[in-house]
Every structure is written in structure tokens, then in C-alpha cells.
N, C-alpha and C positions, 0 to 999 in steps of 0.2 A: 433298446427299451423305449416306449412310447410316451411322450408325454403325461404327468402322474394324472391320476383319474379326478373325479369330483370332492370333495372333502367327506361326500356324504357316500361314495363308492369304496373309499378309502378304508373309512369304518367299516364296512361288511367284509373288506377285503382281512381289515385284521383280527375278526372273529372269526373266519373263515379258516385262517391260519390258527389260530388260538385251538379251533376243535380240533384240525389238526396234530394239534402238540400234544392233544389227550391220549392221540395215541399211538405217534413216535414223532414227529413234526417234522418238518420242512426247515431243510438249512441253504438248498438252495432254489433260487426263483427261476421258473420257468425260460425268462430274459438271459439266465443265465448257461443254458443247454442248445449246442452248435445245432444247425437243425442240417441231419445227414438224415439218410435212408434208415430206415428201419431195420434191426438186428432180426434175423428168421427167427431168433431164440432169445427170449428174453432171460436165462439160465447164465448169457456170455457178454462180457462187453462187447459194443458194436465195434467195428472197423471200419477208419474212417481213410480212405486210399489216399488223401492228401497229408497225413503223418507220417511224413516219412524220416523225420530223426529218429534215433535211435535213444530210449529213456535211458535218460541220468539222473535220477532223483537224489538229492543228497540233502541231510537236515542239514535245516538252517541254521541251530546255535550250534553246532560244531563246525560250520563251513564260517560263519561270523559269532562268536563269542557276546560281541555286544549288544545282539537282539535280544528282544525277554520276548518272553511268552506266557499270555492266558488264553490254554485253551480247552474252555469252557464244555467244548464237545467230549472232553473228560473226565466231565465230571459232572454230577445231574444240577448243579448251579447253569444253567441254559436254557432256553426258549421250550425245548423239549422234556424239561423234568427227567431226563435220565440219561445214565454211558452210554454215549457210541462210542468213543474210541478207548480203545485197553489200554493205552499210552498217551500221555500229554507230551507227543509232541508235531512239530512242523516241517513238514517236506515237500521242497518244492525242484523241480526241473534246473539243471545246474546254471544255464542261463540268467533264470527267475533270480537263483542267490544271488548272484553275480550282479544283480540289477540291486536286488534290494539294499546289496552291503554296501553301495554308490549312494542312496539314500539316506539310508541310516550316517552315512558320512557327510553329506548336506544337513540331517535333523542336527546332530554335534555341532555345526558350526552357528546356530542358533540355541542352541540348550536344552537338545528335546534329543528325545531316542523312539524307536521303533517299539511297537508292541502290536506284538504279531497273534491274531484270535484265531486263524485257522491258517491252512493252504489245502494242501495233496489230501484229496478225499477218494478213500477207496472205491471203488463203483459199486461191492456190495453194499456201501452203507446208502449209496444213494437209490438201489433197486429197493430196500429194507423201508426208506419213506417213503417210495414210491407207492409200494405194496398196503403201508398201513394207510395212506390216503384215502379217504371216500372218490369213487370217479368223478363225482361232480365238481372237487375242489382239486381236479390233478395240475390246475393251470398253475399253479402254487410253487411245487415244485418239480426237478429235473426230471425228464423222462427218460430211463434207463435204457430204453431202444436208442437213444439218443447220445443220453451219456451228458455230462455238464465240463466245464474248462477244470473243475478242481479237481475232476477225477484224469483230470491230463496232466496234473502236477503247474498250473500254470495260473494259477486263481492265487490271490492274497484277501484275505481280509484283517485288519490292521488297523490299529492307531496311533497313538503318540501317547510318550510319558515325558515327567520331568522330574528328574533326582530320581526316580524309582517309580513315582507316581502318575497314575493312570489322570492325563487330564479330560477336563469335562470336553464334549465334542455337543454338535447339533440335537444327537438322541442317546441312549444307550444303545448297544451292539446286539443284531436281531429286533430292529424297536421299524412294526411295519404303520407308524402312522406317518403323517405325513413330515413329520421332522426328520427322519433317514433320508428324504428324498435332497439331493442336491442343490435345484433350484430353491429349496426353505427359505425363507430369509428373517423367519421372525423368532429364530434362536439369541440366546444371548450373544450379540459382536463376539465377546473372547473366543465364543465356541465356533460361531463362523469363524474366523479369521484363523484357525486351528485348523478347523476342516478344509480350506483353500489352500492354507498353505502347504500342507500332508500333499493335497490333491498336485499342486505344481513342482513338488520334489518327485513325486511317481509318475507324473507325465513327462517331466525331464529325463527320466529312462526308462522310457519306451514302455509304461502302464496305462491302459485305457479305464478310466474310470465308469463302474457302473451309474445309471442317473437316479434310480431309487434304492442305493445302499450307499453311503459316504464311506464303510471302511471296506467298499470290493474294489477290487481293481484287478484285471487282464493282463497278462503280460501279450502285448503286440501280436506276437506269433506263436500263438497257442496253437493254429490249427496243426503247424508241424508236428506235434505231437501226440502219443496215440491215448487212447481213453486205456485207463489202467485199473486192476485190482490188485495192485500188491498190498497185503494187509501193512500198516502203518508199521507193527511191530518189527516186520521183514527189513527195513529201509535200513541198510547198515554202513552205508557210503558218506563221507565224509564232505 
């Protein structure tokens, strides 16, 4: 991702997104889709010849008990005003758990726990924003010739709770002004030091943080993995 734009590009950018959401919205950023060859057929996720693991998707509060989950893309409380997915819930590439439950066990030893907004995004849900996009604003979101890291099962978005409760961060989740963006600095301290700290538990295993979303984060070696459509519902692995 490039450096965040002007404060005054900023705003066009989050109206931009906003008509968008009138009429299915954008949940991932362009920054966020691997840039491979283009699929002959926009009907199929693309194939990307550098995936060459084999998918293990497995939810995450079954694989760790102690994560929570809000997620929002379940319910029309979201940037979008409405369901994308049939089920709340989170699945990520068995790796990604494996990583995240090592986190979540650093947040404990400070008093905080994981709260997990999204991961594993179907590739139909991401051709479905593509589609209700105007062309002029497709910079917005993933390009399904393309495919994005969530639809690889390897994307987190995520924050921190304490006792149960959701604490404050830099912006709220899906929030494109310029307080999402990482370099911010004129949020409340508590909330920076909240977001740094989330940020140094998930680079400690092997998470690449986005620079204009504070709860995205890469799992390292996403490319091994192939872009996928298994509907959410389907994920039955443990």
C-alpha cells in the first residue's frame, strides 16, 4: 500500500466507498488483491501456479475456544447495510490458526483476548462487490480476475477485547477516513497503544500488517495458497 493520500483525497475516497455500500460495498481494498494474470473467465476463481499447498481451512473457535467473534458481514450491522455471509462465522488456512492461537496466548498474558471481524472470504462474495461496483470506483475493491488474500483463507481482520469487551482502537472497523490508517497519530494514546501493541503480537507470528486498515493483517505466506470458493457454510474441519 502507498503512502495514505491527502486528507482532502481521503474524503472523496470515503464517499466513494460510501455510494458503494448503496449498493453492496466493498470489504476489501484493492492493496489488498495479489496482482496475478487475469482469469479467461470471470464465472471461476483465478489460478495462481505459485499455490501450491494443499487447503486446510479450519474455524477458528473450534480449532481455539478462546477467540470471539464479531462478524459483522453477518449481519446487515456493517459498512454494507446488509448479509453477506449465511453464518457468523471465521475460517482461516490451518497454518493462520496456528498462528493466531500463539497470539491470542501473548494478548492473555497482558489481559486482553482476540476479536476476530472477519477472515476466509468466499471469492463469490468478493465477485458479488465487484459486480455491484460502478467501474469508475472498482479501485476500492478486490478484483475477482485477481482474487484478494481472504479469499485464500490467509487475511485476518481483528481486534482486542478485555473481560469480554470490545476496546476502543484508532477508528471503528471498516472506518476509511484517515484514522484506520496506521501511521495516525492523533487518536486517543490508549487507542494507539492498543493498536501497536495487537500490531507487535501479529508481527511476532509471521503477520504482515496492512498500512491503511489497523485490524488487517497477512498471514506471511499467503501466496502458497490457492484463491478459493468454498461457501462459508461448507467449512466443517476443526
Amino acid at each position: 500500500m502507498t503512502e495514505p493520500p491527502a486528507f482532502a483525497g481521503t474524503l472523496m475516497r470515503r464517499a466513494a466507498l460510501r455510494s458503494i455500500g448503496a449498493g453492496l460495498g466493498a470489504g476489501v481494498l484493492s492493496a489488498c488483491a495479489p496482482r496475478l494474470a487475469a482469469s479467461p473467465s470471470p464465472l471461476a476463481p483465478p489460478t495462481d501456479p505459485a499455490a501450491t499447498a494443499a487447503p486446510d481451512l479450519v474455524d477458528l473457535v473450534r480449532f481455539d475456544p478462546r477467540l470471539r467473534l464479531d462478524i459483522r458481514y453477518a449481519t446487515p450491522a456493517n459498512f454494507m447495510h446488509r448479509v453477506l455471509y449465511p453464518v457468523a462465522r471465521a475460517v482461516a488456512q490451518r497454518p493462520v490458526a496456528e498462528a493466531l492461537s500463539r497470539v491470542q496466548t501473548r494478548a492473555e498474558a497482558d489481559g486482553y483476548g482476540l476479536l476476530i471481524l472477519d477472515a476466509y472470504r468466499p471469492w463469490r462474495i468478493t465477485r458479488a462487490m465487484w459486480e455491484a461496483t460502478p467501474p469508475g470506483k472498482r479501485e476500492f475493491v478486490a478484483d475477482p480476475r485477481t482474487g484478494s488474500r481472504h479469499n485464500r483463507g490467509c487475511s485476518i481482520d481483528l481486534s482486542l477485547h478485555r473481560g469480554g469487551i470490545e476496546v476502543a482502537m484508532p477508528s471503528p472497523y471498516d472506518d476509511f477516513t484517515p484514522a484506520a490508517y496506521r501511521n495516525f497519530t492523533a487518536a486517543p494514546p490508549e487507542a494507539l497503544r492498543l493498536s501497536r501493541l495487537l500490531e507487535s503480537w501479529m508481527v511476532a507470528e509471521g503477520f504482515v500488517p496492512l498500512a491503511n486498515e489497523w485490524w488487517h493483517y497477512d498471514w506471511a505466506e499467503w501466496r502458497r495458497f490457492p484463491i478459493m470458493d468454498v461457501p462459508l457454510e461448507n467449512v466443517t474441519a476443526g
